[in-house]
C-alpha positions as CSV (number, residue, x, y, z in Angstrom):
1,X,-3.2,-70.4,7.8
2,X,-3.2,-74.0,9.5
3,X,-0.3,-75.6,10.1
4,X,-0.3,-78.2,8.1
5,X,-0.7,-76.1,5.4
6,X,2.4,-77.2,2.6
7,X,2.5,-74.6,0.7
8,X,3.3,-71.9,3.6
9,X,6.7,-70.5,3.9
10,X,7.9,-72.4,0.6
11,X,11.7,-73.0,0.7
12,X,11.7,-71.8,4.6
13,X,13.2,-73.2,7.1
14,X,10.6,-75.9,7.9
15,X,10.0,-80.0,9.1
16,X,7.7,-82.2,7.7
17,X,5.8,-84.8,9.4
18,X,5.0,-87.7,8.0
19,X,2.3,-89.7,9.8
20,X,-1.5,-91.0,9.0
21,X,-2.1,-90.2,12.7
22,X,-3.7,-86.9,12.9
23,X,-3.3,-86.8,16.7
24,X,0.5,-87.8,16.6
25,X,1.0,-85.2,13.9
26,X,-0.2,-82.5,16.3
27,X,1.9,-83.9,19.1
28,X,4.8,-84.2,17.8
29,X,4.3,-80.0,15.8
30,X,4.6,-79.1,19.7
31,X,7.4,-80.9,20.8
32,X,9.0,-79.4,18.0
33,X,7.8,-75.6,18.5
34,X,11.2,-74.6,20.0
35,X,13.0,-75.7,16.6
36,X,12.4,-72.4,15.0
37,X,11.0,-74.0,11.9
38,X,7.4,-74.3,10.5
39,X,6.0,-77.9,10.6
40,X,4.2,-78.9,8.0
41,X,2.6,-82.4,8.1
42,X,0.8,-85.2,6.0
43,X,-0.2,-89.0,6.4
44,X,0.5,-90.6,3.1
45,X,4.5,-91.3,1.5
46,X,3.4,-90.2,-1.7
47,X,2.1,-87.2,-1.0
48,X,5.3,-86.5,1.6
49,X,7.4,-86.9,-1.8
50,X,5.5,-84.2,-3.3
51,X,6.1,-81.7,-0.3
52,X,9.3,-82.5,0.3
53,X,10.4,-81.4,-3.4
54,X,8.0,-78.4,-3.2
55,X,9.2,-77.3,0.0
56,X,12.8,-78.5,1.0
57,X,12.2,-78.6,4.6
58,X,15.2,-78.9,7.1
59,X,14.0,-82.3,8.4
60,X,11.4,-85.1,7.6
61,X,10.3,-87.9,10.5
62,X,9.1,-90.5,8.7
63,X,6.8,-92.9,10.4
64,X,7.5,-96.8,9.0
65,X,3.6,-97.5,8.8
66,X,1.5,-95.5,6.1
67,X,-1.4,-96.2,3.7
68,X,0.2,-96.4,0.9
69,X,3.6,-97.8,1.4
70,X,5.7,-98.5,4.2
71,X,7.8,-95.9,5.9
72,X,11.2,-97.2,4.2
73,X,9.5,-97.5,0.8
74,X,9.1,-94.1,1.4
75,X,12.8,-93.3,2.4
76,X,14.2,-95.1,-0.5
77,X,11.8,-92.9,-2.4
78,X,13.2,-89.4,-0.9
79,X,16.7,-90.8,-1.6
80,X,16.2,-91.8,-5.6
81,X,14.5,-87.8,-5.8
82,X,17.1,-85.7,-6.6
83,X,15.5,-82.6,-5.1
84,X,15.5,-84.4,-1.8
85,X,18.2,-87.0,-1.3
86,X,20.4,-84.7,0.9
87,X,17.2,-83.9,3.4
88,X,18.2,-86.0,6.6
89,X,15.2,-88.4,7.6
90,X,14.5,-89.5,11.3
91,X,12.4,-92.3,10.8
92,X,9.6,-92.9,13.9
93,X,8.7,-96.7,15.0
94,X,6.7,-98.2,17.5
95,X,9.4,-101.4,17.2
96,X,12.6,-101.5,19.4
97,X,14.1,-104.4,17.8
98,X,17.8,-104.3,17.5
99,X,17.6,-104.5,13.5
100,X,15.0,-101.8,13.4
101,X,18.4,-99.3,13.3
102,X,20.7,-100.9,10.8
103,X,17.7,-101.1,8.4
104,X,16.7,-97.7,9.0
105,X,20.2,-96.5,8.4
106,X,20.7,-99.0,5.3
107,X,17.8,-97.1,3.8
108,X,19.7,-93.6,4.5
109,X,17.7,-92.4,7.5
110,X,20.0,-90.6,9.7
111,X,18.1,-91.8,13.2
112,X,15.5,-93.6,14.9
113,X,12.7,-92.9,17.3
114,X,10.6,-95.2,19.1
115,X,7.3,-94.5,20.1
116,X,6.1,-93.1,22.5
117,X,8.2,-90.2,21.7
118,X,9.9,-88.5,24.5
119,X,10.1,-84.8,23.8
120,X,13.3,-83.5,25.4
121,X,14.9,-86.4,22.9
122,X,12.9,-85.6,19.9
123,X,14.2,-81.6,20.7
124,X,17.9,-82.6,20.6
125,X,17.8,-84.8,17.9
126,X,16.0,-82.5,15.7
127,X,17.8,-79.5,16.7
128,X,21.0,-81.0,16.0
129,X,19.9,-82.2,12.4
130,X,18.4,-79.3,11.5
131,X,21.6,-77.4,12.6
132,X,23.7,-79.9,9.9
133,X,21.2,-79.2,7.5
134,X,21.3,-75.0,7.3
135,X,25.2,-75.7,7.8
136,X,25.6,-77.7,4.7
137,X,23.2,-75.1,3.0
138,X,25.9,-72.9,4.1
139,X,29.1,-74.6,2.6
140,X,27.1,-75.1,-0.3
141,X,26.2,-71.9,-1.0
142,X,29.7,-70.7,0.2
143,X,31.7,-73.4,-2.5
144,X,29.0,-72.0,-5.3
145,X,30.1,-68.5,-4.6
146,X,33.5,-69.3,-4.7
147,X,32.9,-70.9,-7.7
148,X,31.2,-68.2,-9.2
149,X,33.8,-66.1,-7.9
150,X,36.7,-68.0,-9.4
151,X,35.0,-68.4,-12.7
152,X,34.0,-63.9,-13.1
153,X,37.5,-63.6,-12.5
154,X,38.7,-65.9,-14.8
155,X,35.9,-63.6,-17.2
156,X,37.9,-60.3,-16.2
157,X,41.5,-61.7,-16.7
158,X,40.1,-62.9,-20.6
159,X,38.4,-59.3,-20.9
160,X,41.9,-57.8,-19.6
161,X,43.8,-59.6,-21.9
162,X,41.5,-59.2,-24.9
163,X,42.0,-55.3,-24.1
164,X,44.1,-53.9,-27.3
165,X,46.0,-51.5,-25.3
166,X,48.2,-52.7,-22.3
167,X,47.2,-52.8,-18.8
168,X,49.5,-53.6,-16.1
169,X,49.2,-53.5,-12.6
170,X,51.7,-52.6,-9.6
171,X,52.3,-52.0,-5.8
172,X,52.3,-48.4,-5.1
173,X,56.0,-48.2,-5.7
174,X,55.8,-49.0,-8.8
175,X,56.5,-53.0,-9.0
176,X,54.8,-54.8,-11.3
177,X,51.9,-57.8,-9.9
178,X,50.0,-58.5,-13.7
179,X,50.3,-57.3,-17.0
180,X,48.3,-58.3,-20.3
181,X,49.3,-60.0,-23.3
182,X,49.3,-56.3,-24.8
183,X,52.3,-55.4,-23.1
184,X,54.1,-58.4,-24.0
185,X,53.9,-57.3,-27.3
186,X,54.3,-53.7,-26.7
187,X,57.6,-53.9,-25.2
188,X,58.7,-57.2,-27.5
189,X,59.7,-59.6,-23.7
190,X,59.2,-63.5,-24.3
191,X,56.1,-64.7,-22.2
192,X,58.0,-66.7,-20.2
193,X,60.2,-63.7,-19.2
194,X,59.3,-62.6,-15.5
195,X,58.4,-59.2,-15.3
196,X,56.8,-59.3,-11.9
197,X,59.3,-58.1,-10.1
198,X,60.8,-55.2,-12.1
199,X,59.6,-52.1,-11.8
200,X,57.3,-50.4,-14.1
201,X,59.4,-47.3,-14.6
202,X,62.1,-49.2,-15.8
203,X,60.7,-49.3,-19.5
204,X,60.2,-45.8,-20.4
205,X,62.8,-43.6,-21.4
206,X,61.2,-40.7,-19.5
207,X,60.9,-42.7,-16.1
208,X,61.0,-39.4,-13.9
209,X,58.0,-38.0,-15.7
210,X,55.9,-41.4,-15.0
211,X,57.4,-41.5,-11.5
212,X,55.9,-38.0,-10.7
213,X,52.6,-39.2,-12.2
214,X,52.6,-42.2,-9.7
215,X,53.4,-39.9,-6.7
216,X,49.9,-37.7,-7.8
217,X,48.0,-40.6,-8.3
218,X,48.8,-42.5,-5.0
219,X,46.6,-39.2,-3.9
220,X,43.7,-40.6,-5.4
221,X,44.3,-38.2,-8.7
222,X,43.9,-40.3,-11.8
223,X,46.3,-38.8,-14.3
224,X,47.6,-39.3,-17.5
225,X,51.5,-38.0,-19.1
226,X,52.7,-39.0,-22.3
227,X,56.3,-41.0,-22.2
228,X,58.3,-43.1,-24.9
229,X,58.6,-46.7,-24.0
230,X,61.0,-49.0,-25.2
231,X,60.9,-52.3,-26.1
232,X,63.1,-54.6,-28.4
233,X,60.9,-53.9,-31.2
234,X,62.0,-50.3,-31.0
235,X,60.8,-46.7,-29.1
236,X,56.8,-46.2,-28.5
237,X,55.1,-43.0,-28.2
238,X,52.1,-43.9,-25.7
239,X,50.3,-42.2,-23.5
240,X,50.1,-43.1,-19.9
241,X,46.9,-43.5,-17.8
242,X,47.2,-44.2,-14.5
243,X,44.8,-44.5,-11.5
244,X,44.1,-46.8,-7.8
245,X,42.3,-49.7,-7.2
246,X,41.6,-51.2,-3.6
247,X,40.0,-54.5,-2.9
248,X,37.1,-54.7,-0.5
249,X,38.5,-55.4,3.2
250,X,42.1,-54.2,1.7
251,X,43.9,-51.2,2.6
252,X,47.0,-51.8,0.5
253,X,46.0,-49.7,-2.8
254,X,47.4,-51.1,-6.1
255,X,47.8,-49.1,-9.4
256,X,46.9,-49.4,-12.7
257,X,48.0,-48.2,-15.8
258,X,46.5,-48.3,-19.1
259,X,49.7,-47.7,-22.0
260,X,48.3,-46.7,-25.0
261,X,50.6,-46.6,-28.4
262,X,50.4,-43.5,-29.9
263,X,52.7,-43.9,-33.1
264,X,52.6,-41.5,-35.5
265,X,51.6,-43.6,-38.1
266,X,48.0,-44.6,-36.1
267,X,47.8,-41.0,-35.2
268,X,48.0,-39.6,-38.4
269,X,45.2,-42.8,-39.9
270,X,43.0,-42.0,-36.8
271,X,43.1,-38.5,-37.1
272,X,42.1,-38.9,-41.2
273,X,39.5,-41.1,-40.0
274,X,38.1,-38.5,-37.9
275,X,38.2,-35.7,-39.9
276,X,36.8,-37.6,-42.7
277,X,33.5,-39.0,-40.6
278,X,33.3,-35.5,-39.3
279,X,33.1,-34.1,-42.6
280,X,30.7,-36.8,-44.2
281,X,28.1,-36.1,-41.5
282,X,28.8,-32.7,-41.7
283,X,27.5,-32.8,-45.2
284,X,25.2,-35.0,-44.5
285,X,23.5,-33.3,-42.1
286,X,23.8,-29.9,-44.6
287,X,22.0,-31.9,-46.9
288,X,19.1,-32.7,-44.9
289,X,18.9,-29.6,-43.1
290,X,18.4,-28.1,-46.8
291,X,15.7,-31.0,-46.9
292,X,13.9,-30.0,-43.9
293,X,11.8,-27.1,-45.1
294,X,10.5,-28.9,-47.9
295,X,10.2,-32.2,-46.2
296,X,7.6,-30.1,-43.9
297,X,5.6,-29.1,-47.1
298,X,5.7,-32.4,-48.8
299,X,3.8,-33.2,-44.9
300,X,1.4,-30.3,-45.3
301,X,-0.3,-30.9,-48.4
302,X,-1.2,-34.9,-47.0
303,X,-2.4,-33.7,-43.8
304,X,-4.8,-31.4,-44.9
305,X,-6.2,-34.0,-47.4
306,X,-6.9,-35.8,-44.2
307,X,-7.9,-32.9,-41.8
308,X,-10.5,-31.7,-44.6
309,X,-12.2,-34.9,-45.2
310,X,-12.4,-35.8,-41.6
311,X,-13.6,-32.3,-41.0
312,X,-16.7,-33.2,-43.2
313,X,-17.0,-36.7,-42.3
314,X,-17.7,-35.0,-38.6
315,X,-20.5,-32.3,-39.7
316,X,-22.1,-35.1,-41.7
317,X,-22.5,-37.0,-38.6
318,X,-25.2,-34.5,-36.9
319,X,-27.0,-35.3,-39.9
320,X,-27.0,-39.0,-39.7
321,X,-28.2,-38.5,-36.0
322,X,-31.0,-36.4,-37.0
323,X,-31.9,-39.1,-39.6
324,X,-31.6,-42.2,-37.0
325,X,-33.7,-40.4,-34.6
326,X,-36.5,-39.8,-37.6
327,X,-36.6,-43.8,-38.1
328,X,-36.4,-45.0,-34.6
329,X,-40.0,-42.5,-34.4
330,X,-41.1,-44.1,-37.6
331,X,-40.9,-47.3,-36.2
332,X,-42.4,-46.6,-32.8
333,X,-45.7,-44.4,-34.7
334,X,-46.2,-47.3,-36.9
335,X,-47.9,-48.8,-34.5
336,X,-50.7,-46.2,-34.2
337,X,-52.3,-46.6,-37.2
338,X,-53.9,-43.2,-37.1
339,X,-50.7,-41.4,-37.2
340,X,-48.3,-43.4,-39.8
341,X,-48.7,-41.8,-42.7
342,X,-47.9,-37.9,-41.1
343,X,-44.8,-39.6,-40.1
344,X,-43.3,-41.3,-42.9
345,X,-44.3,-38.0,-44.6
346,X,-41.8,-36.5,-41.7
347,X,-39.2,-38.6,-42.5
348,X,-38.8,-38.0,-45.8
349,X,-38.4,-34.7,-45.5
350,X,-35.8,-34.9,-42.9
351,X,-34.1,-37.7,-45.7
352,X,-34.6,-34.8,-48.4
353,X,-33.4,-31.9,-45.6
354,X,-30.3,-33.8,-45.4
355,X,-29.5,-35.6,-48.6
356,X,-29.0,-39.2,-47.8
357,X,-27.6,-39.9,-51.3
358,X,-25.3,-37.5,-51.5
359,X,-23.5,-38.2,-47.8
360,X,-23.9,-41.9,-49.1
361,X,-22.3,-40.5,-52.4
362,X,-19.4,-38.6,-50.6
363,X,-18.4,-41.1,-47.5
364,X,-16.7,-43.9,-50.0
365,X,-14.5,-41.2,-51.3
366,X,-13.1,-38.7,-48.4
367,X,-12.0,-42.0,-46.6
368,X,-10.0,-42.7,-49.7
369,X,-8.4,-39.4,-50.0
370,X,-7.8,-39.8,-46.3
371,X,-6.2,-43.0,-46.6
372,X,-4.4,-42.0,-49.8
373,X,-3.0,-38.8,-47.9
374,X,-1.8,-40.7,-44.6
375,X,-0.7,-43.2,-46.6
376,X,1.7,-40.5,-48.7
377,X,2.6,-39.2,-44.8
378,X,3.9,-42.6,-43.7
379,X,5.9,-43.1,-47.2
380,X,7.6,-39.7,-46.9
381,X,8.5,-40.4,-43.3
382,X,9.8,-43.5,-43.8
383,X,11.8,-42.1,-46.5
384,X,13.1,-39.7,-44.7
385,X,13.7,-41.8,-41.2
386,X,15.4,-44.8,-43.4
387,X,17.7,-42.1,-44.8
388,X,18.8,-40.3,-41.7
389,X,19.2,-43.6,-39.6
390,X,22.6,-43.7,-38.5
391,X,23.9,-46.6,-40.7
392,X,26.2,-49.5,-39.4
393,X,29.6,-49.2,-39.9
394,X,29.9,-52.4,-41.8
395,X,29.5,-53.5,-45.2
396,X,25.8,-55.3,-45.5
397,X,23.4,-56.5,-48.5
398,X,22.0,-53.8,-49.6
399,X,19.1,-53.4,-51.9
400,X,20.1,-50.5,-54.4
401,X,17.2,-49.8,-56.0
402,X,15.3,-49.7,-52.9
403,X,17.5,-47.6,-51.1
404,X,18.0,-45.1,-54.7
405,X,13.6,-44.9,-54.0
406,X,14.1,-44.3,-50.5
407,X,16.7,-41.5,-51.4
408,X,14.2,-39.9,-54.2
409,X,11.6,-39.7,-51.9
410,X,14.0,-38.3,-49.3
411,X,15.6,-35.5,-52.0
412,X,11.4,-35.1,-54.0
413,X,11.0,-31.3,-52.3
414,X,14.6,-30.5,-54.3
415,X,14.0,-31.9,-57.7
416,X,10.1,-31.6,-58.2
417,X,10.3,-28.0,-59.1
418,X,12.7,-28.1,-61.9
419,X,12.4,-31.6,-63.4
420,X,10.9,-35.1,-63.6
421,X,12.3,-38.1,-62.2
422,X,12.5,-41.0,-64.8
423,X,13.6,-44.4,-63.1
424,X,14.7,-47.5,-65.1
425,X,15.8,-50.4,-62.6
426,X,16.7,-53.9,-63.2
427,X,14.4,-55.7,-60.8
428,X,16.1,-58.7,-61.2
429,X,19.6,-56.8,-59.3
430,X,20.9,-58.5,-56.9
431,X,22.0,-57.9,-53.1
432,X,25.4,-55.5,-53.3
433,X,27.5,-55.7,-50.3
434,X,27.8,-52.2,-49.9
435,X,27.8,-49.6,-46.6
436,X,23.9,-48.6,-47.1
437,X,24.2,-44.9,-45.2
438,X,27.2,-44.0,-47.2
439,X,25.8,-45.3,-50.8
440,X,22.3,-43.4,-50.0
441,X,24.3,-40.4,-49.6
442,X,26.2,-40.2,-52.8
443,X,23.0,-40.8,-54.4
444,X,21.3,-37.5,-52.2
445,X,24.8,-35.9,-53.8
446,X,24.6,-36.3,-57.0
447,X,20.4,-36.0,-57.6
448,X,21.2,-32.5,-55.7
449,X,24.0,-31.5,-57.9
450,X,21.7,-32.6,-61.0
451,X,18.7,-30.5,-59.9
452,X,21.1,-27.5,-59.3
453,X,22.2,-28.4,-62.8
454,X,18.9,-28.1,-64.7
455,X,18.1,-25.1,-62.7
456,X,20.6,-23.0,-63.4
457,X,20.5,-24.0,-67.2
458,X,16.3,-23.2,-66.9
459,X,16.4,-19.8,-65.0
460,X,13.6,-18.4,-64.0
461,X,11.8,-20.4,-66.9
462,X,9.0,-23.1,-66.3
463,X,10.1,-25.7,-68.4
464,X,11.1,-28.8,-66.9
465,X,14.3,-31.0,-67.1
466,X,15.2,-34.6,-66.0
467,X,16.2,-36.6,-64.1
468,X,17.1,-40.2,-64.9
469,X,18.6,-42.9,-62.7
470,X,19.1,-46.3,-64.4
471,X,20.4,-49.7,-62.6
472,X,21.8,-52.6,-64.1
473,X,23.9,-55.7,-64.0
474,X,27.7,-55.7,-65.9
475,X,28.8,-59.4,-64.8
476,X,30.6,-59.4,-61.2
477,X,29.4,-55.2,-61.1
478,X,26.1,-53.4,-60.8
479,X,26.0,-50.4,-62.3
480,X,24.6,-47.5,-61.3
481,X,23.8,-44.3,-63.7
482,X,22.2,-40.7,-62.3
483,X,21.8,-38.8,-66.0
484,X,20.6,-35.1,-65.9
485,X,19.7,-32.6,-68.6
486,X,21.8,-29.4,-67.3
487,X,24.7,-27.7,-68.9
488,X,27.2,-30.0,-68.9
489,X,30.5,-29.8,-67.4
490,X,32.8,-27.5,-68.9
491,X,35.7,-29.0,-70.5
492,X,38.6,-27.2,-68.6
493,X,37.5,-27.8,-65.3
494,X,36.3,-32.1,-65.8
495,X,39.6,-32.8,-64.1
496,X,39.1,-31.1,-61.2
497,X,35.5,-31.8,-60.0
498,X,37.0,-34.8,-57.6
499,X,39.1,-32.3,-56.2
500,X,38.4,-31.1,-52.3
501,X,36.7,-27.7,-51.7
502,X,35.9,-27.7,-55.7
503,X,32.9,-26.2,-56.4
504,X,31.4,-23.6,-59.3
505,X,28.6,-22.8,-57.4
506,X,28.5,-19.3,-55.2
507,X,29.4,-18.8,-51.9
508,X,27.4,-20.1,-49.0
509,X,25.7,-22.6,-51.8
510,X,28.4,-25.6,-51.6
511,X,30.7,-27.0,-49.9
512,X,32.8,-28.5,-52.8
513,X,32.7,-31.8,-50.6
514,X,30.0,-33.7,-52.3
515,X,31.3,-35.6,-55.5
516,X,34.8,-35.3,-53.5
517,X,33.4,-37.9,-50.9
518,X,31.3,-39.8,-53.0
519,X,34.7,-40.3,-55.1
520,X,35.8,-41.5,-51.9
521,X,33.1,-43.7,-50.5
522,X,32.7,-45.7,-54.1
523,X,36.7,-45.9,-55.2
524,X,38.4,-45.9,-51.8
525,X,36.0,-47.8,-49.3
526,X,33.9,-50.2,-51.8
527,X,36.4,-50.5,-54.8
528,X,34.3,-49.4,-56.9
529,X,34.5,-47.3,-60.0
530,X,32.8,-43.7,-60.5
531,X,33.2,-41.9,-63.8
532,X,31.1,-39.5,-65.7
533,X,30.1,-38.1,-69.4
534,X,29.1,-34.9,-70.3
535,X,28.4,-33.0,-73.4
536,X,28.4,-29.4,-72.8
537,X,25.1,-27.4,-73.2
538,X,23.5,-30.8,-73.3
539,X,23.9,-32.8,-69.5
540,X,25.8,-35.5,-67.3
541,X,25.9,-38.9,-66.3
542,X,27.5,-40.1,-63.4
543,X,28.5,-43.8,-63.4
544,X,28.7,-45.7,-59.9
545,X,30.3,-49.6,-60.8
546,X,30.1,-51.6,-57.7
547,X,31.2,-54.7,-56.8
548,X,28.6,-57.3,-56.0
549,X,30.6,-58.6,-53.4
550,X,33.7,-57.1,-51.5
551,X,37.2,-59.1,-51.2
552,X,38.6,-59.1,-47.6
């Protein structure tokens, strides 16, 4: 690549040369082949602008005469350019008048050079501006770092403090350096009390026990112990994590410890918590693992729609082939006279051997059984993908009668056999605020429990119940109703289907879980209501009152 080539070695260390003199440009790129920078040169100011912001070279000399503006038209130029008003600028001049230097510097050139250039000079000077220039790169670059520096530890000192639990960090004896607003208000101190200079132990009860776990982590051991602090809000249980830290280029260690409360009162909350999400997943996935079976047959039936059809759509196409070929000779005999008539006579027999009409015929409708049947594929899986999707924690608009559709679909393989499904929704129901995972499963709950319902009341017999689930709109409430046509609930055990591990059906067939946590989910965690009415021998309705919106 020659030389003067600007866009070489873009943002390298480099020195442009700004002259309409060929020769001198030439010249002067071999005096300066000792710099260590690429010369790139040019003869016009304007287009010396445009390089110089393109590729930020080390140095520019400037000569003062050029086509298209003078050599300090074209400093002034560099200097307004924000991308290269720091570049230093030796301006070269055949003039050796005294005023030649003052204006050059007034214009924010940092030297002269007269003409005819003495190379040993030029070296030095360049050299030594060049030099500046990758030093001031340097403390740049070093004051952004620092910068950068200052302001990701300003990040981790908010993230420490935004940390629930508290953190606190000590020498390896055990003297405290920082703590977090946490432990202010763990142990109840004022934050203007100083606390750097006491020693961690000091606020546990137990200190021997967290001592001992200090002397095993100092041997690189993380460890945890649970101790009682004290504060003047009172005693903590917490549990004590505690591990090393060494800066880069330190060999003094510091440690950390993470205090955790551990009250009895969070324990006993996080450990219902728990328990309850294990068990609604549990039940959920029950549920759809008793899905799963039938989901695959609900597939099946689709699938072959579409592997049939496409199955005769591809021995049809030998056919058409056969028929093509017939024409194309049709057209090519018709030109022999003498011949035409044996072999339109041969093409429609081979139009009669393969009955044009009736593939015309039969086409139109096996892509439309194949569409219908991928199309029923794509709405079970849906169904079945928006159901199982773990669902977000919090409480979001929810569309209840599309997710009670979603949930049919989901539950079709359970009920189909043993009734119909009979919706009636108000399409005019608005957006509920509602947890959309947990409300699709206490719909799965109780259209399971209905179909077990009308089964067991049916038998063996063929006769079909149903299912009806109805939505609608009571002023602030939406209402939700799932009615059945089983048995009923028997009178002396009504009170008692809430109840936990409840359940009439036989062993290995329930969990007694299901209307216990949908109980929960509607009254407890939407504040909701959730009823039902039965009539012996005759069926049940469930009735889900929700909220529209949720308060706090």
């Amino acid at each position: 690549m020659p030389e003067n080539d600007p866009d070489r070695n873009q943002y390298q260390d480099s020195v442009l040369v700004v002259d309409e003199d060929a020769a001198t440009c030439r010249i002067i790129s071999n005096m300066l082949s000792d710099t260590g920078c690429d010369v790139i040169t040019c003869g016009s100011g304007s287009e010396a602008c445009q390089i110089a912001q393109r590729t930020k070279p080390n140095l520019i000399l400037l000569d003062t005469y050029l086509p298209d503006m003078s050599g300090f038209d074209a400093l002034k130029a560099l200097k307004i350019i924000d991308q290269t008003r720091d570049i230093p600028v030796m301006i070269i001049s055949t003039s050796t008048l005294p005023g030649m230097m003052d204006k050059a510097l007034s214009c924010g050139a940092v030297d002269v050079i007269a003409k005819p250039i003495d190379r040993q000079l030029l070296l030095n000077k360049a050299k030594t501006f060049i030099q500046l220039r990758r030093d001031a790169r340097e403390i740049r670059h070093m004051h952004d770092e620092l910068l950068a520096s200052h302001a990701e530890l300003m990040v981790y000192k908010l993230a420490i403090d935004s940390v629930p639990d508290a953190v606190v960090i000590s020498s390896p004896t055990g003297t405290i350096q920082y703590f977090n607003r946490a432990f202010i208000k763990l142990t109840g101190e004022s934050a203007d009390t100083p606390l750097t200079d006491r020693n961690i132990t000091t606020f546990f009860l137990n200190p021997l026990m967290v001592i001992q776990q200090v002397k095993k982590v100092t041997d690189n051991t993380p460890t945890s112990v649970e101790a009682v602090l004290w504060g003047k809000g009172g005693e903590y249980p917490v549990l004590v994590k505690c591990s090393t830290i060494q800066s880069a280029g330190n060999d003094k260690k510091k440690l950390v410890f993470l205090i955790i409360d551990q009250t009895e009162r969070k324990l006993a909350e996080a450990e219902r918590l728990r328990l309850e999400s294990e068990l609604f997943h549990g039940q959920k996935l029950e549920a759809v693992g008793q899905l799963a079976s039938g989901i695959a047959h609900e597939i099946n039936t689709p699938i072959q729609f579409v592997s049939d059809n496409l199955r005769f759509m591809q021995d049809t196409i030998p056919d058409l082939h056969k028929l093509q070929q017939a024409r194309i000779r049709l057209i090519e005999e018709a030109k022999k006279v003498n011949v035409l008539a044996d072999v339109i006579k041969e093409v429609e027999d081979v139009m009669k051997e393969v009955d044009v009409d009736y593939i015309h015929q039969e086409i139109p409708s096996a892509i439309m059984q194949s569409l219908e049947g991928t199309e029923r594929v794509a709405s079970i899986v849906r169904a079945m993908k928006d159901f199982a999707h773990p669902g977000s924690v919090e409480k979001t608009m929810t569309d209840l009668n599309e997710a009670i559709r979603t949930t049919i679909t989901v539950t079709r393989n359970r009920w189909k056999y043993v009734a119909e499904m009979e919706t009636c929704f108000d399409e005019e129901l608005p957006l509920v605020q509602c947890q959309h995972s947990e409300f699709n499963q206490v719909i799965l709950n109780l259209i399971m429990n209905a179909s077990d319902a009308i089964a067991d009341k049916s038998g063996s017999g063929n006769e079909l119940g149903k299912i009806t689930i109805s939505t609608r709109r009571i002023d602030s409430m939406v209402e939700v109703r799932v009615m059945d046509t089983g048995d009923g609930i028997p009178k002396d055990i009504q009170k008692r289907i809430f109840e936990p591990f409840f359940t009439t059906k036989e062993v290995g067939k329930g969990s007694g879980q299901g209307l216990c946590i949908a109980h929960s989910v509607i009254v407890q965690k939407h504040h909701g209501r959730f009823d039902f009415e039965t009539i012996p021998g005759n069926g049940t309705t469930f009735i889900i009152q929700l909220p529209i919106e949720q308060k706090g």
